[in-house]
SERO-4910 file (N, C-alpha, C, O; in steps of 0.05 Angstrom, whole numbers):
BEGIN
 pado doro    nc1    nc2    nc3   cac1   cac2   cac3    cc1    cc2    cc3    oc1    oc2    oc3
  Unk    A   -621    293   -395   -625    274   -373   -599    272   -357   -577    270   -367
  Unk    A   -603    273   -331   -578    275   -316   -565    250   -313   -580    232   -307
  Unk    A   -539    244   -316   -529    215   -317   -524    213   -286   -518    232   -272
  Unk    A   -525    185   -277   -525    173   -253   -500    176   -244   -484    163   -258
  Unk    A   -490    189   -227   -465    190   -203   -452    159   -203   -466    139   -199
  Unk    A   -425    160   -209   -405    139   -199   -407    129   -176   -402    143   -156
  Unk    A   -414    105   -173   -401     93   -139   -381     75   -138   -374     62   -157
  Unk    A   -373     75   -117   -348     58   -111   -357     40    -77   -378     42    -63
  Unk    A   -334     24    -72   -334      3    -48   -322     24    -25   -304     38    -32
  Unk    A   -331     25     -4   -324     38     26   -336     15     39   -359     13     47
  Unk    A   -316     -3     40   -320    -32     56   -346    -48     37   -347    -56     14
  Unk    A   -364    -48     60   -383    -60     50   -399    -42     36   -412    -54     18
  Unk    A   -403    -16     38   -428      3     35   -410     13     -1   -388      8    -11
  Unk    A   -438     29    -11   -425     40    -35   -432     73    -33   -452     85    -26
  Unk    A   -408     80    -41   -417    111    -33   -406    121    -58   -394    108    -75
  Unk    A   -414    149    -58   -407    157    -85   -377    157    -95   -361    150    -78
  Unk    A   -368    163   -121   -338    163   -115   -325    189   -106   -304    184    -94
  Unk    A   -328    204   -107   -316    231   -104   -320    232    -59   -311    249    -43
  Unk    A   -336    206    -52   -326    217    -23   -313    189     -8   -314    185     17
  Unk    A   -302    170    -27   -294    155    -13   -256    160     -3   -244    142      9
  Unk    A   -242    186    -11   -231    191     -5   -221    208     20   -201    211     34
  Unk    A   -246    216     18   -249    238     46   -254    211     66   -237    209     83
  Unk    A   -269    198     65   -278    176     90   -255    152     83   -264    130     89
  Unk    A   -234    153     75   -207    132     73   -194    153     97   -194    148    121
  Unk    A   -180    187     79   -170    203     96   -183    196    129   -167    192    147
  Unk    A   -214    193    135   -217    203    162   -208    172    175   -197    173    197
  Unk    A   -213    147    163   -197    131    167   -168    128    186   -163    115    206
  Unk    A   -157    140    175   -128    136    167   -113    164    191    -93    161    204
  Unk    A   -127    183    190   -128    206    212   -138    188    249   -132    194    272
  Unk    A   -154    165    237   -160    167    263   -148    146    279   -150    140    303
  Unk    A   -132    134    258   -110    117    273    -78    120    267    -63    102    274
  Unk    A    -68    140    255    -44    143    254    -25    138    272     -6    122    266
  Unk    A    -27    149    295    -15    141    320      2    118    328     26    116    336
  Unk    A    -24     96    322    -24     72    337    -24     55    305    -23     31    310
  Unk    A    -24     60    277    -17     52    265     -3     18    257    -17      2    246
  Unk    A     20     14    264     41      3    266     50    -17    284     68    -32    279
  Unk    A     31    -16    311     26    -28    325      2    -33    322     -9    -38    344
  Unk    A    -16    -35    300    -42    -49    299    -41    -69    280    -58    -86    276
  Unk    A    -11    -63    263     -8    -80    248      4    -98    249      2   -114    230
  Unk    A     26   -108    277     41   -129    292     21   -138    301     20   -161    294
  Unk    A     -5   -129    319    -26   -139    335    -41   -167    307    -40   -192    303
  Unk    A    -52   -147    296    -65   -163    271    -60   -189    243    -74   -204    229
  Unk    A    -26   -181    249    -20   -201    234     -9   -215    255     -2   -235    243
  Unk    A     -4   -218    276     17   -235    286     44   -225    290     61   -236    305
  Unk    A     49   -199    274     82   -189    264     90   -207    231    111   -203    218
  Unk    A     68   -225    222     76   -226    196     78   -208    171     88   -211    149
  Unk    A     68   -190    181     66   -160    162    106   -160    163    117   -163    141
  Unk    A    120   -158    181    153   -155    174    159   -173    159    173   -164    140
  Unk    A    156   -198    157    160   -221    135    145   -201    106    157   -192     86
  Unk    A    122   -201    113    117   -201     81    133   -173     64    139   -172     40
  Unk    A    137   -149     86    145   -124     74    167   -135     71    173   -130     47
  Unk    A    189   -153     83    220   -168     88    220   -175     42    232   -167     22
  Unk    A    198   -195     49    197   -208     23    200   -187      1    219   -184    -15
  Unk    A    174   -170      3    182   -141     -7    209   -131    -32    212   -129    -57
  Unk    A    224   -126     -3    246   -101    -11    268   -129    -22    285   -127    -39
  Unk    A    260   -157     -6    288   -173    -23    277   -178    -44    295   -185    -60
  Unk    A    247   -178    -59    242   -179    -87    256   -155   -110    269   -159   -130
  Unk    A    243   -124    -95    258   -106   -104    289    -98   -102    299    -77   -111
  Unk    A    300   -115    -91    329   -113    -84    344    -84   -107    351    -80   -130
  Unk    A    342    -71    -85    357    -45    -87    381    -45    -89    393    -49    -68
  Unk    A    392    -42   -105    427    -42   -107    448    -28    -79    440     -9    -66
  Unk    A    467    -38    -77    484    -33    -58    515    -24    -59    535    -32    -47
  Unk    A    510     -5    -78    533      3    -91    527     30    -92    505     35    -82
  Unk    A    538     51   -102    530     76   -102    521     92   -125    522    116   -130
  Unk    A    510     68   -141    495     75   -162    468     84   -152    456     70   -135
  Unk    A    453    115   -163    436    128   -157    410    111   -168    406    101   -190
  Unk    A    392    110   -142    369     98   -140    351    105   -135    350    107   -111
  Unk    A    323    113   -149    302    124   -131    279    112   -123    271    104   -146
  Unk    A    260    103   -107    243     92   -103    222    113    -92    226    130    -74
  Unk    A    196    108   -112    169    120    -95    156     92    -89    151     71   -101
  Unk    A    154    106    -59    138     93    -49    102    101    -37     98    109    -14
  Unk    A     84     98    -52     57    110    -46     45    104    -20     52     86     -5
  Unk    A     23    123    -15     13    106     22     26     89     29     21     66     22
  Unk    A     48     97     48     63     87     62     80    111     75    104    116     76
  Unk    A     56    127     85     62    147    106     78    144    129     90    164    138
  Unk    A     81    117    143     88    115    162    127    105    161    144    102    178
  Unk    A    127    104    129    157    106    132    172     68    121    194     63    111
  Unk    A    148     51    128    162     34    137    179     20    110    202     12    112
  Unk    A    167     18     89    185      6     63    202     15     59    221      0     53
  Unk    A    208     42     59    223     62     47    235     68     64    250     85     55
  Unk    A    242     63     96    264     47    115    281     22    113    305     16    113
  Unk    A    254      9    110    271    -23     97    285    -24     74    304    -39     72
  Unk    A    278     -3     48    292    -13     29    319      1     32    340     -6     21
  Unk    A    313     29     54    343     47     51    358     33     62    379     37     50
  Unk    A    363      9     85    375      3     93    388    -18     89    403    -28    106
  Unk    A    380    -30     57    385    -46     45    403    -46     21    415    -61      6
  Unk    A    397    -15     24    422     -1      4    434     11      2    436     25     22
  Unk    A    456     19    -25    474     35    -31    475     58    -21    453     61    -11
  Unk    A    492     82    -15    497    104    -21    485    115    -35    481    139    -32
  Unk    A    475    102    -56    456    126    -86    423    121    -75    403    132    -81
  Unk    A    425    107    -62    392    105    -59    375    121    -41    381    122    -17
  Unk    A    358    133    -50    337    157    -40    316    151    -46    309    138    -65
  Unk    A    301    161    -25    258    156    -26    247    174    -30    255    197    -23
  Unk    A    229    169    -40    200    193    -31    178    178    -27    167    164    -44
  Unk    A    168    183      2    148    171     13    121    185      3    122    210      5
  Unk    A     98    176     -7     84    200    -17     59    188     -2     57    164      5
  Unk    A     44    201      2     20    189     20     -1    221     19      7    244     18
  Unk    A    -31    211     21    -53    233     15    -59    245     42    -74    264     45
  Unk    A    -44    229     67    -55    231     95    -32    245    113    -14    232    123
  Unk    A    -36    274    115    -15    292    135    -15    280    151      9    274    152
  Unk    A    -29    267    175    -24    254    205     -7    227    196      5    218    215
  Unk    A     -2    211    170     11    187    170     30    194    159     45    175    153
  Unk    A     38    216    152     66    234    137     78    239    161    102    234    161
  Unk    A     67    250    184     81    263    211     91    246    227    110    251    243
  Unk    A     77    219    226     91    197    237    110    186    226    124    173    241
  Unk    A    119    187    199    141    177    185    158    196    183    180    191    174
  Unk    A    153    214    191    176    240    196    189    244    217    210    256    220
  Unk    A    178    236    231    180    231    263    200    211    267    219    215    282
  Unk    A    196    186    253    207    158    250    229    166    240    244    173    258
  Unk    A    240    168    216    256    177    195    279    191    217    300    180    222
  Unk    A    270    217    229    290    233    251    307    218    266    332    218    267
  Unk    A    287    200    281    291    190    301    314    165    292    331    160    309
  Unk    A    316    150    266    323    124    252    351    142    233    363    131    215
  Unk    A    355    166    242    374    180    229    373    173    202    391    161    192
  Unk    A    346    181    184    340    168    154    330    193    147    318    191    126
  Unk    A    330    211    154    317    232    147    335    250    114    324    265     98
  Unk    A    362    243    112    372    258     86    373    230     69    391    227     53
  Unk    A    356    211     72    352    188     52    329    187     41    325    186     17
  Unk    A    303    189     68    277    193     58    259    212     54    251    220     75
  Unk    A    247    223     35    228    249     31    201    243     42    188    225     31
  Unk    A    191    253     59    156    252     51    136    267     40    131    283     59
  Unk    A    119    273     20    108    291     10     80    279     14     77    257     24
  Unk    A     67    288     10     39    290      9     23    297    -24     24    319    -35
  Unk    A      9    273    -35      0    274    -53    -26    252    -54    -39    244    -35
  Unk    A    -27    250    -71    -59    237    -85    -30    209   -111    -11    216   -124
  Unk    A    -39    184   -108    -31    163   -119    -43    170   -140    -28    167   -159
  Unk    A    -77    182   -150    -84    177   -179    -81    201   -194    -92    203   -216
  Unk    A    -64    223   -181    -53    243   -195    -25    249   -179    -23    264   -159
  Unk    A     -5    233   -192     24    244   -179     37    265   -186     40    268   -210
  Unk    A     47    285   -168     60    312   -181     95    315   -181    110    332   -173
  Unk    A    101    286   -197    119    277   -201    118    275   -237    101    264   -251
  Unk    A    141    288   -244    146    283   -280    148    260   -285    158    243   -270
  Unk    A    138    253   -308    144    230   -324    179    214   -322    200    227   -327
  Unk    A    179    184   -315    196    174   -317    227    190   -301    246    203   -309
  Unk    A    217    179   -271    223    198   -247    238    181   -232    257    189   -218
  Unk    A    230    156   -234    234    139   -209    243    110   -220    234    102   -241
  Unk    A    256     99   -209    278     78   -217    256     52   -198    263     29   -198
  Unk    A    242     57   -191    220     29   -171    192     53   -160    193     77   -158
  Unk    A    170     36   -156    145     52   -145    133     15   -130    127     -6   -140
  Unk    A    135     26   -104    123      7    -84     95     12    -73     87     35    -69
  Unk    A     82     -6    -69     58      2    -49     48    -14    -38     34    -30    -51
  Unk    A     49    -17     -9     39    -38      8     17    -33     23     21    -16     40
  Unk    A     -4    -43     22    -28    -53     36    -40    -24     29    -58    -16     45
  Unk    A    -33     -8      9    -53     19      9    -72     16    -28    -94     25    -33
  Unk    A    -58      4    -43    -85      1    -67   -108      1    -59   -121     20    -66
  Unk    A   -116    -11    -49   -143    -25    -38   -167     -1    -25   -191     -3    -27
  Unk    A   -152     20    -15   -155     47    -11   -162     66    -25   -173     86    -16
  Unk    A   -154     62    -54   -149     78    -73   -178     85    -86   -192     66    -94
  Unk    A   -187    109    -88   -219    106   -102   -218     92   -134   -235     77   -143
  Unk    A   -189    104   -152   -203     99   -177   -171     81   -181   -153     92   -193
  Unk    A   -167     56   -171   -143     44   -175   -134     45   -210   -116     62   -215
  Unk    A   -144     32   -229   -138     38   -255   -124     67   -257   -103     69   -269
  Unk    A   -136     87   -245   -113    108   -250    -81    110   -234    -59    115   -243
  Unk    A    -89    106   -207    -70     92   -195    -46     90   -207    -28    107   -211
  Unk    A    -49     56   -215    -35     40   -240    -25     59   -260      0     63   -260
  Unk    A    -42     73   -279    -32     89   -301    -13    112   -291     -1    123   -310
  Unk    A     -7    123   -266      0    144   -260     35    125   -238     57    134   -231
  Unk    A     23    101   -235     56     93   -233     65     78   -259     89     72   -259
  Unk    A     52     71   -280     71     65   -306     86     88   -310    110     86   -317
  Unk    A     71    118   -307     76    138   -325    103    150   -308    118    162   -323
  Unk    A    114    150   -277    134    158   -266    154    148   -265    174    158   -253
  Unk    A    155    116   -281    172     99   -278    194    107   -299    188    125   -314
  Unk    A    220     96   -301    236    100   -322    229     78   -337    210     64   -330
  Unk    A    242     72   -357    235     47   -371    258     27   -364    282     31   -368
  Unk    A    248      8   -354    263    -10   -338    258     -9   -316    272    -24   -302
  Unk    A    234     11   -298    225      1   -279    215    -12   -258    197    -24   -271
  Unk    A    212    -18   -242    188    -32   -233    172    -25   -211    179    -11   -192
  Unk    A    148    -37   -215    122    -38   -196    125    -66   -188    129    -86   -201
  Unk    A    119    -57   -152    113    -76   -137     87    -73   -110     85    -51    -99
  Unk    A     73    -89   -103     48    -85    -95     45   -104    -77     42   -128    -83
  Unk    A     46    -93    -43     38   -123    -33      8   -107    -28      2    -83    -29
  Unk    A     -9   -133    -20    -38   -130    -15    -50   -151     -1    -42   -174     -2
  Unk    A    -69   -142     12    -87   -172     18   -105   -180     -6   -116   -167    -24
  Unk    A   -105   -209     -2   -115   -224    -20   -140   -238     -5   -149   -233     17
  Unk    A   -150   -263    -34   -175   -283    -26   -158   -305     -9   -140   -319    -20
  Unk    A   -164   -308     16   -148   -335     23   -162   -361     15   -186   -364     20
  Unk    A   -148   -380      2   -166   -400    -10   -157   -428      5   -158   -450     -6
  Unk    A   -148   -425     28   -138   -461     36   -157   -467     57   -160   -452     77
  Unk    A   -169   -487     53   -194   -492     64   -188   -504     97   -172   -521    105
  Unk    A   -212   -485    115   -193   -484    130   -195   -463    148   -209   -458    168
  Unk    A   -169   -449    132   -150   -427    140   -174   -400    133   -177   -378    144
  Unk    A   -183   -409    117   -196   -386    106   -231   -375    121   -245   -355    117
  Unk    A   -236   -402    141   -267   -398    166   -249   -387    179   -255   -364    184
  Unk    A   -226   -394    188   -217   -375    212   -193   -359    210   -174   -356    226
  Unk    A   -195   -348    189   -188   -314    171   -217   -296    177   -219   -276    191
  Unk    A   -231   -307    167   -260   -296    174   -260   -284    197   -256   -260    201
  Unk    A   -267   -309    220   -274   -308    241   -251   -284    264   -256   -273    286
  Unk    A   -231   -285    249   -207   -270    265   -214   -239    258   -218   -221    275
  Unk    A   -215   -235    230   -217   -214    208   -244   -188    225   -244   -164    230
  Unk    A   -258   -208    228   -294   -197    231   -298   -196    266   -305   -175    276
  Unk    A   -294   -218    280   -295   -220    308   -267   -207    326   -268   -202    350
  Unk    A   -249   -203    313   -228   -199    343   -215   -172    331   -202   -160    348
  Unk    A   -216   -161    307   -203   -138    293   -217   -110    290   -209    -89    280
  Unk    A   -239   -117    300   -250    -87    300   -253    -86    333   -255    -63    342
  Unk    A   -253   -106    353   -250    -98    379   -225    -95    378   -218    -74    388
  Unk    A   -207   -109    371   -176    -96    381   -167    -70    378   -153    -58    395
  Unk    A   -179    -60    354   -180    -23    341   -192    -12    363   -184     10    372
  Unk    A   -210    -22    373   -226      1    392   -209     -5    417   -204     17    426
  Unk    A   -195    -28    435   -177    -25    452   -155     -8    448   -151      9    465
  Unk    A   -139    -11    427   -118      6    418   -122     28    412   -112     46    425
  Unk    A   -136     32    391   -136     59    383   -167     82    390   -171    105    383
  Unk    A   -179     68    401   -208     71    411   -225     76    388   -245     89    388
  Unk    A   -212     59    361   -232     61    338   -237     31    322   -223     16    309
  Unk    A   -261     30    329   -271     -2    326   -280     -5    294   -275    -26    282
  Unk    A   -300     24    276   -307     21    264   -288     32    232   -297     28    209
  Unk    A   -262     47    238   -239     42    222   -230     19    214   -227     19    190
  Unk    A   -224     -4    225   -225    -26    220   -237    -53    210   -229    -73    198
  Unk    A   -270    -40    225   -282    -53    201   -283    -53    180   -284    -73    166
  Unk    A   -282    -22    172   -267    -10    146   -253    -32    131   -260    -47    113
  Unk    A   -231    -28    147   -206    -40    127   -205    -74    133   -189    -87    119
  Unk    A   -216    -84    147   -231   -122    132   -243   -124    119   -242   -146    107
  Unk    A   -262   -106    112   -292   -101     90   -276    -96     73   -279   -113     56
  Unk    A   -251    -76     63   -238    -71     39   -218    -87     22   -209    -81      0
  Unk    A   -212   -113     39   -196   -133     36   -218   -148     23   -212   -156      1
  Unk    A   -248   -156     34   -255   -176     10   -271   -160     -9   -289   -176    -17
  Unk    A   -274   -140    -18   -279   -123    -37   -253   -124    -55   -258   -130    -79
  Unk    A   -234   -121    -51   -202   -114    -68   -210   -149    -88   -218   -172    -83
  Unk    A   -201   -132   -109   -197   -157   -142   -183   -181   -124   -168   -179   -105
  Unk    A   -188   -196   -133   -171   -234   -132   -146   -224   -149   -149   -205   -164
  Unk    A   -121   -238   -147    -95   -229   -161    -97   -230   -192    -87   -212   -206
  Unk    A   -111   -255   -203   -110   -246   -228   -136   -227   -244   -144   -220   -265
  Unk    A   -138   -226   -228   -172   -198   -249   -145   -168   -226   -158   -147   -225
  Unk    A   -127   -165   -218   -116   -146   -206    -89   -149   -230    -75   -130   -240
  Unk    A    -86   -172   -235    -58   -170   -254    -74   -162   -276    -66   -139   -282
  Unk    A    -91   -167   -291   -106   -152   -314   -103   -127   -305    -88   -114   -320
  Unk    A   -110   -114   -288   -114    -81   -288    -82    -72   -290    -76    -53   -304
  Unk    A    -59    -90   -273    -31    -86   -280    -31    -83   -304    -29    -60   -313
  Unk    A    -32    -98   -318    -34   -106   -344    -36    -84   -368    -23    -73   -386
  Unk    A    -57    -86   -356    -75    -53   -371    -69    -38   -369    -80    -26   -388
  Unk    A    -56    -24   -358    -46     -1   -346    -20      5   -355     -7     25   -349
  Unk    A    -10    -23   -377     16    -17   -395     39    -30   -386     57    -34   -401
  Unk    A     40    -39   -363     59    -56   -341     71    -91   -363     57   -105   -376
  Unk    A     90    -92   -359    102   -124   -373    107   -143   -350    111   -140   -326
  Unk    A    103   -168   -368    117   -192   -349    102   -190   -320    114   -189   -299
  Unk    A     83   -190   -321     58   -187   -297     56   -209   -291     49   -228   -304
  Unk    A     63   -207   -260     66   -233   -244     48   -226   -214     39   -204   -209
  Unk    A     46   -249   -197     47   -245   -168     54   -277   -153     52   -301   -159
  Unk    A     61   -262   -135     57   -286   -111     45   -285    -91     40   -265    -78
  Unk    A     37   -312    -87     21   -316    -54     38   -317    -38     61   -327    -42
  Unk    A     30   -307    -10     50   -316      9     22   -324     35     -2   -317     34
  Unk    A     32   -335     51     19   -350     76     -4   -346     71    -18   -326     77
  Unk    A    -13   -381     50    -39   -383     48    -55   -358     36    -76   -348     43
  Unk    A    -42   -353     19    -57   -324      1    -74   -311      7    -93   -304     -7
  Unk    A    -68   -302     41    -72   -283     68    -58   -254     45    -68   -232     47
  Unk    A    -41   -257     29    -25   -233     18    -21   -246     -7    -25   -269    -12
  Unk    A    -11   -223    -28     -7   -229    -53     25   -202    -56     22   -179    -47
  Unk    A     45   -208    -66     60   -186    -93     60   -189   -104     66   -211   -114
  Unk    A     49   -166   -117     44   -176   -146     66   -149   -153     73   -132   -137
  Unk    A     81   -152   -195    104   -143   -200     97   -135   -223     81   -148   -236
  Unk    A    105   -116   -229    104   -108   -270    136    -93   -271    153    -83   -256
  Unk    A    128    -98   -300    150    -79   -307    153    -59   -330    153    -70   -352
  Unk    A    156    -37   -332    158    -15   -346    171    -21   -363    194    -24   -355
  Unk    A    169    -26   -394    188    -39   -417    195    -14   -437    210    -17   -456
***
């Protein structure tokens, strides 16, 4: 008897698992560009606060003790700017991201930001990294889990690159729960964010995408369990503005 095909979340719809990566990639291809400026548009520019919060949680040393940070989908460069410039002489990136067009924009960036012998970009897959075991001194990932088809591996594949004494850090969108704030999160999220995509980037239904994948993504603590699980210590998070976002933190023991 043939066993039933895996599905997974592609926003609202469930599609099998093996093609929700291809339709994230066509995603992510079809707004690279305009990226970065869809993300000042959408939050307000609170996205720099929360990535800000970020890199001062991970506070990178500033000394010229050797540092490495992976940072996953985050093609476009931007953590792994913020944190170089927050640090030492020893500190070096590797930007790793599954999407060539959001690698070319952070390469681009990087030249231009004279960061280019600080930051690497490679091109990989988060739930199989082609990085050795216990590689990397921090593993970041902002607003791209949520993306991820089989996150649990994800997770297991940044315990496994960390040194011991690592850490994982994760910002994400969250459940907003302040009553309230949270009809017109909605109303912003669903009514004004998939027409703004189609003004900007002339793609309206990428975006619906990625509001549909925000309330699909775990609530922080059924997401700290999967941290958890995945072998991670001292599993924490925080809310930030009205738990519109969450970081959540582990640590490699």
């Amino acid at each position: 008897m043939d066993r039933p095909e895996q599905t997974t979340h592609f926003g609202y719809r469930d599609v099998p698992l093996g093609e929700k990566q291809s339709l994230v990639n066509d995603v992510f291809r079809s707004v690279a560009s305009r990226y970065d400026l869809m993300n000042d548009l959408m939050s307000a520019g609170l996205h720099r606060a929360w990535k800000d919060i970020m890199i001062t949680t991970l506070n990178p040393p500033k000394s010229d003790a050797p540092f490495a940070l992976l940072d996953v989908a985050g093609g476009t460069g931007d953590i792994a700017f913020r944190a170089a410039k927050k640090s030492g002489a020893g500190f070096r990136a590797t930007v790793c991201d599954i999407n060539a067009d959001m690698l070319q924009v952070g390469r681009n960036r990087a030249a231009a930001q004279h960061l280019d012998d600080r930051v690497t970009f490679v091109e990989g897959n988060a739930e199989a990294l082609a990085f050795p075991d216990r590689s990397f001194d921090a593993y970041t990932i902002a607003f791209g889990i949520r993306n991820v088809p089989q996150i649990d591996l994800a997770l297991k594949e940044a315990w496994r690159v960390l040194r011991p004494g690592g850490r994982f850090l994760c910002l994400e969108f969250s459940t907003v729960d302040v009553p309230g704030l949270d009809k017109l999160y909605d109303l912003f999220s669903f009514r004004v964010i998939p027409p703004l995509g189609r003004a900007v980037t002339g793609d309206a239904d990428s975006y619906q995408y990625l509001v549909e994948s925000i309330r699909k993504f775990p609530k922080p603590n059924a997401f700290a369990e999967m941290i958890g699980a995945a072998g991670f210590s001292r599993v924490k998070w925080q809310s930030l503005s009205g738990n519109i976002v969450a970081l959540h933190s582990g640590w490699r023991l």
